[in-house]
C-alpha positions as CSV (number, residue, x, y, z in Angstrom):
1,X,-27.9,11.6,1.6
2,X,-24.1,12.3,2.1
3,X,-22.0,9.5,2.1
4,X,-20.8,7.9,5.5
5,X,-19.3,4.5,4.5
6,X,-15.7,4.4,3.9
7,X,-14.4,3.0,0.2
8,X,-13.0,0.0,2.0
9,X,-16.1,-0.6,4.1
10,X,-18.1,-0.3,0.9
11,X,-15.9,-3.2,-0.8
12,X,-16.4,-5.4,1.9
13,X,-20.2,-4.7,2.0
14,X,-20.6,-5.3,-1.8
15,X,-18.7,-8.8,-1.6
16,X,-20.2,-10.1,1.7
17,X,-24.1,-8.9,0.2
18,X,-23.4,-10.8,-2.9
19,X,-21.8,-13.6,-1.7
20,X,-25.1,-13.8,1.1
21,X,-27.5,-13.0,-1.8
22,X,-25.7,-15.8,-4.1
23,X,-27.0,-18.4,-1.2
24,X,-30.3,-18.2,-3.0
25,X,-28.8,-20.4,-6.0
26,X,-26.6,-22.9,-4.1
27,X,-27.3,-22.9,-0.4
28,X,-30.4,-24.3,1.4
29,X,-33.6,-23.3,0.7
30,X,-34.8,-20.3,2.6
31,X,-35.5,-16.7,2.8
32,X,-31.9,-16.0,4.5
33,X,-30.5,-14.3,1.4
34,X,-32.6,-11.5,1.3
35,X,-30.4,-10.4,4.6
36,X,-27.6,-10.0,1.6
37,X,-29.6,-7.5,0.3
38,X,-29.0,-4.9,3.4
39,X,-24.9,-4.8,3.0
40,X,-25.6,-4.6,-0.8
41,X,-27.3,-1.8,-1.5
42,X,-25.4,0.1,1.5
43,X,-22.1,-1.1,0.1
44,X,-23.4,0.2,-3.8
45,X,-24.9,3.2,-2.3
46,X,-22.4,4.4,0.4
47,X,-24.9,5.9,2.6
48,X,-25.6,3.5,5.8
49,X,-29.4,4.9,7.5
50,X,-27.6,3.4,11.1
51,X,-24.7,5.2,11.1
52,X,-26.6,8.3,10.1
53,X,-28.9,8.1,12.9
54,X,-26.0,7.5,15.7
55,X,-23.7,10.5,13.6
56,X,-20.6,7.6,12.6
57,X,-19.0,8.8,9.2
58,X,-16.3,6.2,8.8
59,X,-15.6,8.5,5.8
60,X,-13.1,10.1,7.4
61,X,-11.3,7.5,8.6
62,X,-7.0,8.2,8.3
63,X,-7.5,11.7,7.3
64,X,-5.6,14.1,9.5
């Protein structure tokens, strides 16, 4: 798996699975968190199975 999530997309994935994750402690009571778990493990594992299947690399992104 070669990584095709940019460092900035991987930030913003990390914080927005945690904060949807952290909904199991104070939000209502559901199964909606687990959706946090998706942009989580992406974000912490920079590798996004989507992107690979259409060919995006946002890796690249502002190299020349």
């Amino acid at each position: 798996m070669k990584q095709n999530i940019h460092k900035v997309e991987r930030i913003i994935r990390v914080v927005l699975g945690i904060f949807l994750t952290s909904l199991a402690f104070w939000g209502p009571t559901n199964m909606w968190f687990l959706l946090g778990l998706i942009p989580l493990a992406t974000g912490l594992v920079g590798w996004c199975p989507p992107y690979a299947m259409l060919g995006i690399n946002t890796c690249n992104l502002g190299k020349k």
